[in-house]
C-alpha positions in Angstrom: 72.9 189.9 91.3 73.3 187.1 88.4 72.4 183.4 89.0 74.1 181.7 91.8 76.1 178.0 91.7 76.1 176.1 95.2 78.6 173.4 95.2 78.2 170.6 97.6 79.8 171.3 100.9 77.4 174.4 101.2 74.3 172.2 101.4 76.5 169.6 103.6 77.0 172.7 106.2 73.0 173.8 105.8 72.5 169.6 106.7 75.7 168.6 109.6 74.5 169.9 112.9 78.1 169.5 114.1 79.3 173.2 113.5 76.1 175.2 114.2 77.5 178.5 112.8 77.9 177.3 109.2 74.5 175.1 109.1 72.7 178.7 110.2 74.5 180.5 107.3 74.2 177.6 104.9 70.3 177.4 105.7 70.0 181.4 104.9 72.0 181.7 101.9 70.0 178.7 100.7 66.8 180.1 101.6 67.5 183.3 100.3 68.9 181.8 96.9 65.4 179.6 96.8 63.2 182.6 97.3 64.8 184.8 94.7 65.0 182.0 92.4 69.2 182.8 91.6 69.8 179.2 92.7 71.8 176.7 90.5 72.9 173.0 91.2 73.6 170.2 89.2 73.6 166.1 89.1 77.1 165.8 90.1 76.2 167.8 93.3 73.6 166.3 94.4 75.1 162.9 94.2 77.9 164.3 96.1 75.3 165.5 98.6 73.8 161.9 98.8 77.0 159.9 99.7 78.2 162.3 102.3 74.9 162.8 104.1 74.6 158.8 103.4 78.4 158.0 104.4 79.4 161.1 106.3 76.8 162.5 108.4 75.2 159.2 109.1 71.8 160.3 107.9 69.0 158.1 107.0 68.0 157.2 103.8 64.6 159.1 103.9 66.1 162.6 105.5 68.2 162.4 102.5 65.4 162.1 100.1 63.8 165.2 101.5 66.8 166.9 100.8 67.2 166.0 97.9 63.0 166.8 96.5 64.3 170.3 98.1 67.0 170.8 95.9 65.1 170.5 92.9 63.3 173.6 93.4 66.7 174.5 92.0 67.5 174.5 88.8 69.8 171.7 88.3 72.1 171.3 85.9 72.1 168.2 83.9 75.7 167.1 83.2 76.5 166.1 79.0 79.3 164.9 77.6 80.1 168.2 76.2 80.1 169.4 79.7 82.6 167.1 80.9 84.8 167.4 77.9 84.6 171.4 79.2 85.9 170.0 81.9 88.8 168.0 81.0 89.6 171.7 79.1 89.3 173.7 82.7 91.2 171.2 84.9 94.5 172.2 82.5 93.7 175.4 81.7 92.9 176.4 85.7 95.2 173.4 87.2 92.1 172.0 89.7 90.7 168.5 90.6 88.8 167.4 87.7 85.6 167.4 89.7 86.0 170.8 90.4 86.3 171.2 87.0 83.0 169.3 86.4 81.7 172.3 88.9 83.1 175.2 87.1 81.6 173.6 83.6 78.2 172.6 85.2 77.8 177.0 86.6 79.4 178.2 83.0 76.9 176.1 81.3 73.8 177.8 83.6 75.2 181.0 82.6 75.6 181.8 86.1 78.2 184.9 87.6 79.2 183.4 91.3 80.2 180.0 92.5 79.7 179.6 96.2 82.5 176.9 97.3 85.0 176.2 99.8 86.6 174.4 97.5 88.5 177.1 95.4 90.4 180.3 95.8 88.1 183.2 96.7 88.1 186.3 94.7 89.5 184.4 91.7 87.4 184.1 88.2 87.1 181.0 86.0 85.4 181.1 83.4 84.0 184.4 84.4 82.6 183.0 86.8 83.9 184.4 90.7 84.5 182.6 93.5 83.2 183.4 96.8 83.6 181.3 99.8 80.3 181.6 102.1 82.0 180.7 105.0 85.0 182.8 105.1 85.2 185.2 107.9 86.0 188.9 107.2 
């Protein structure tokens, strides 16, 4: 198995006690990604992570930090210019959100082989990179 990208709404699921199933896969698939070492994240998600655990979930301020010191035992991905110029180049090339685009540059830059998301189509490559959606069912 080749490094891993977790986009933000998998670490949202591992942290919202309102759908029990998904925070108990989340939390495994995390763990699992921490103790092999396969994890990747970058800056852009863990900001995302912060607002909606902040705005969202209604989560105080210091939970958030913890969460946040966790992730770093990730690598993360720092995000460059050159990276979001990739970007700007994927969102036409792949016709997605230019923040998924930012997502898709930030796991090509880490070199990694999966993107964990709900946020694209499963089964479909960018970049090389394949899509897999952790909480589909089948």
């Amino acid at each position: 198995m080749g490094r891993v990208f977790i986009d933000t709404n998998v670490i949202v699921y591992a942290n919202d006690k309102r759908d029990r199933e998904k925070q108990k896969s989340a939390v495994s698939l995390l763990s699992g990604l921490m103790d092999n070492g396969l994890g990747v994240v970058s800056t852009q998600v863990l900001q995302e992570y912060a607002v909606t655990a902040l705005t969202k979930l209604h989560q105080k301020p210091d939970a958030v930090l913890r969460i946040l010191s966790f992730l770093e035992y990730f690598e993360v991905v720092k995000q460059t210019p050159a990276m979001i110029r990739r970007a700007v180049e994927l969102k036409s090339l792949y016709s997605v959100n230019f923040w998924d685009a930012c997502i898709i540059s930030s796991a090509e830059s880490a070199g990694c082989s999966t993107l964990l998301t709900e946020d694209l189509n499963p089964g479909q490559f960018y970049s090389g990179i394949e899509v897999r959606n952790p909480f589909a069912q089948g």
